[in-house]
Backbone bond lengths (Angstrom), bond angles and torsions (degrees), N, CA, C in turn:
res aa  C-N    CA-C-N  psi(-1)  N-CA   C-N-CA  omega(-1)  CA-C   N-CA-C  phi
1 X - - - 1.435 - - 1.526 108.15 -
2 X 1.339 104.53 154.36 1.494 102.56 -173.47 1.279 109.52 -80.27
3 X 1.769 122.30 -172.30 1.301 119.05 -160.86 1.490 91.76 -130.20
4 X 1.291 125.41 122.70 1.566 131.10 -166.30 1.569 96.71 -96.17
5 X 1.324 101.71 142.72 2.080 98.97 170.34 1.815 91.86 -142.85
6 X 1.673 83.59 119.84 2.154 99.35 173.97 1.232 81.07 -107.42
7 X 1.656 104.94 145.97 1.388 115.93 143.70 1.297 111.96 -128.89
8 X 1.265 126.39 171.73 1.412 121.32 165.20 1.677 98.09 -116.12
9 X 1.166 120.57 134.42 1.364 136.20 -166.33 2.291 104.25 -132.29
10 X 1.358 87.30 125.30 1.692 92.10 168.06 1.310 127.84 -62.00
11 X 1.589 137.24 143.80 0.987 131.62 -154.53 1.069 99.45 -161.32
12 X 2.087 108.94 132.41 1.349 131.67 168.45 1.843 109.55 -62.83
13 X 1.381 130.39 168.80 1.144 148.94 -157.56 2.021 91.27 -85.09
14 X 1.392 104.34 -17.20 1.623 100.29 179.56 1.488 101.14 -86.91
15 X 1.391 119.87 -23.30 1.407 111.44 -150.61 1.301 122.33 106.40
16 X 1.273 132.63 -19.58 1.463 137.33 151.53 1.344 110.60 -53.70
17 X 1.394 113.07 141.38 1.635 146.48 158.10 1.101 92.48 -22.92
18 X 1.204 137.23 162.26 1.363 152.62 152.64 1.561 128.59 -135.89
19 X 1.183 119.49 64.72 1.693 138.16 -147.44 2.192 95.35 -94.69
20 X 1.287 110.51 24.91 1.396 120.08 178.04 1.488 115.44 -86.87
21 X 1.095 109.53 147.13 1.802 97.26 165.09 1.249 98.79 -75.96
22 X 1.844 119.45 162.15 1.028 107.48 171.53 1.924 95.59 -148.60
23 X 0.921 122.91 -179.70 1.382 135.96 178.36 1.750 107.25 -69.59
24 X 1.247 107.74 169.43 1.930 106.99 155.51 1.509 113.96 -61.10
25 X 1.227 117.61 -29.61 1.475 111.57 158.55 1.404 161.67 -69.78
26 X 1.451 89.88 13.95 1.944 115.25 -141.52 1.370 126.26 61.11
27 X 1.438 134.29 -18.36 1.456 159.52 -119.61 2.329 85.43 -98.25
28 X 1.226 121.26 113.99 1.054 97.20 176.73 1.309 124.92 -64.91
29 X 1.451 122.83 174.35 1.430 131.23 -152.05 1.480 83.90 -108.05
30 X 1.556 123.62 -57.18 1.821 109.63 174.42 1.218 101.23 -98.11
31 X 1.579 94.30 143.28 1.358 105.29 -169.58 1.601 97.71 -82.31
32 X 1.393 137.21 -29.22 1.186 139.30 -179.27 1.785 112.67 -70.98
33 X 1.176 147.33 -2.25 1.223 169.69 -76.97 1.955 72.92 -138.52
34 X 1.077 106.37 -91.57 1.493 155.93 -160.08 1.566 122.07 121.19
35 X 0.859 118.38 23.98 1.042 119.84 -158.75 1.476 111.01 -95.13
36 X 1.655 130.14 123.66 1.324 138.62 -151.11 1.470 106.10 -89.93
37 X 1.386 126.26 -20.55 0.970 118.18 -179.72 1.678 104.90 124.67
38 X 1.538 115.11 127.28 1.732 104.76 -176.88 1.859 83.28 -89.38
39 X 1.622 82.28 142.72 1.540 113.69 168.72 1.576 119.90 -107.87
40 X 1.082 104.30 -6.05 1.488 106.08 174.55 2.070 116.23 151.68
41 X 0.952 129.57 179.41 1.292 138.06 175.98 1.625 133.01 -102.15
42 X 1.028 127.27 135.55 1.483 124.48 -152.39 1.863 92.79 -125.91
43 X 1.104 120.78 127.49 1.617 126.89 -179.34 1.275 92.07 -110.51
44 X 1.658 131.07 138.34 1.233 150.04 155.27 1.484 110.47 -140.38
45 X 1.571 103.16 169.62 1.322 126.94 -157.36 1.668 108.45 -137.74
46 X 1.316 123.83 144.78 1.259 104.65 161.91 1.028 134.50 -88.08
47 X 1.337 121.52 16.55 1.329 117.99 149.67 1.847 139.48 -69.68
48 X 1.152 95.20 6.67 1.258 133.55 -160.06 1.644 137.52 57.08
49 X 1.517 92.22 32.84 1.899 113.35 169.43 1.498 98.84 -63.55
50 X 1.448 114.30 156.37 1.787 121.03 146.56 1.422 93.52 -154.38
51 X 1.477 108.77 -175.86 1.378 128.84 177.00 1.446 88.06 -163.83
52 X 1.653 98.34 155.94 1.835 102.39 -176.01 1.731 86.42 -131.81
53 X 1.142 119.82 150.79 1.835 142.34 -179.55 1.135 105.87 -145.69
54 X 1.424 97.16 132.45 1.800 106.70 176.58 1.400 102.58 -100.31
55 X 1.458 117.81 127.11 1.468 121.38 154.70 1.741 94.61 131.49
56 X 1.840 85.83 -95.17 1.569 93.48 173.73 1.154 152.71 -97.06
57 X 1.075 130.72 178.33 1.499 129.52 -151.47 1.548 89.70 -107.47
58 X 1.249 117.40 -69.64 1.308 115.19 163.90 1.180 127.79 -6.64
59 X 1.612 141.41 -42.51 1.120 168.16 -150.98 1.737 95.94 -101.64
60 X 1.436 97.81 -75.86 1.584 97.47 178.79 1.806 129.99 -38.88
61 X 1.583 81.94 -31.74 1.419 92.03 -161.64 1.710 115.53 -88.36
62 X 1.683 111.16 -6.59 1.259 123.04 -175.73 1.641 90.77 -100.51
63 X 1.509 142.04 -29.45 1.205 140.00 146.61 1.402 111.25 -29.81
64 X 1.426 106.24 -66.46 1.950 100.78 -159.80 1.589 97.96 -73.85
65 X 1.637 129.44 -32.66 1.248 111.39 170.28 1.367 130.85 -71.23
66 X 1.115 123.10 -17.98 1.706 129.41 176.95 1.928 97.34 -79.79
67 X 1.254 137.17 -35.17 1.308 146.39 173.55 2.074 97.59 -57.72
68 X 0.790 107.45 -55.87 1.558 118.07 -162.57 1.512 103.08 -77.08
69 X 1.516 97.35 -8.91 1.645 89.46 174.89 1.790 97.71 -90.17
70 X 1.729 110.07 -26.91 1.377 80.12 167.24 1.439 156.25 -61.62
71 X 1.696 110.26 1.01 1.157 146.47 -156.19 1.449 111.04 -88.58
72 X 1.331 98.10 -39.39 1.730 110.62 -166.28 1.483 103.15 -86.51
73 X 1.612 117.35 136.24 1.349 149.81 -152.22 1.770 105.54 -107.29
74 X 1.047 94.84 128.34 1.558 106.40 -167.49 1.798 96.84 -92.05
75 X 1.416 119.84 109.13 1.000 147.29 -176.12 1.705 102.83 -55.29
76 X 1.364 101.45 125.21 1.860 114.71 -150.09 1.900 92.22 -64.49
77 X 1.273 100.46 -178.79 1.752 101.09 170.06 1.502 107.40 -91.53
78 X 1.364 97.11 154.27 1.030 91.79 164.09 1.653 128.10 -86.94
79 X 1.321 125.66 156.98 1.401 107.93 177.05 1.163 108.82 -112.94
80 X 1.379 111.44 173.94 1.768 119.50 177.74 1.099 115.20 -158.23
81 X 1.543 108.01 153.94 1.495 112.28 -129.47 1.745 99.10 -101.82
């Protein structure tokens, strides 16, 4: 079986990564950065699922775990002879 990888990754208001420090507000910390400001968090999978959440991470992260439960394989019966 294949090997699935979710992450939840930060995200500018375009949809770009957002790998900046930023304040409790999203608001960047250097203002020279470029950085627009994180708008929220995006959870994906390699299977090619995502979901996008504005704000919290928290949110994202109960997304990519309820997804990953679709993943898991219900262990066959056993038989007997």
């Amino acid at each position: 079986m294949a090997r699935r990888t979710l992450v939840t990754l930060p995200v500018h208001s375009d949809g770009s990564t957002c790998g900046h420090e930023v304040n409790s507000r999203g608001k960047p910390k250097d203002e020279t950065s470029g950085c627009t400001g994180r708008t929220g968090y995006k959870a994906t999978c390699s299977c090619g699922w995502s979901s996008s959440i504005q704000y919290l991470r928290l949110l994202a992260d109960e997304d990519r775990a309820e997804h990953a439960r679709t993943h898991t394989t219900v262990p066959a019966a056993v038989q007997t002879g």
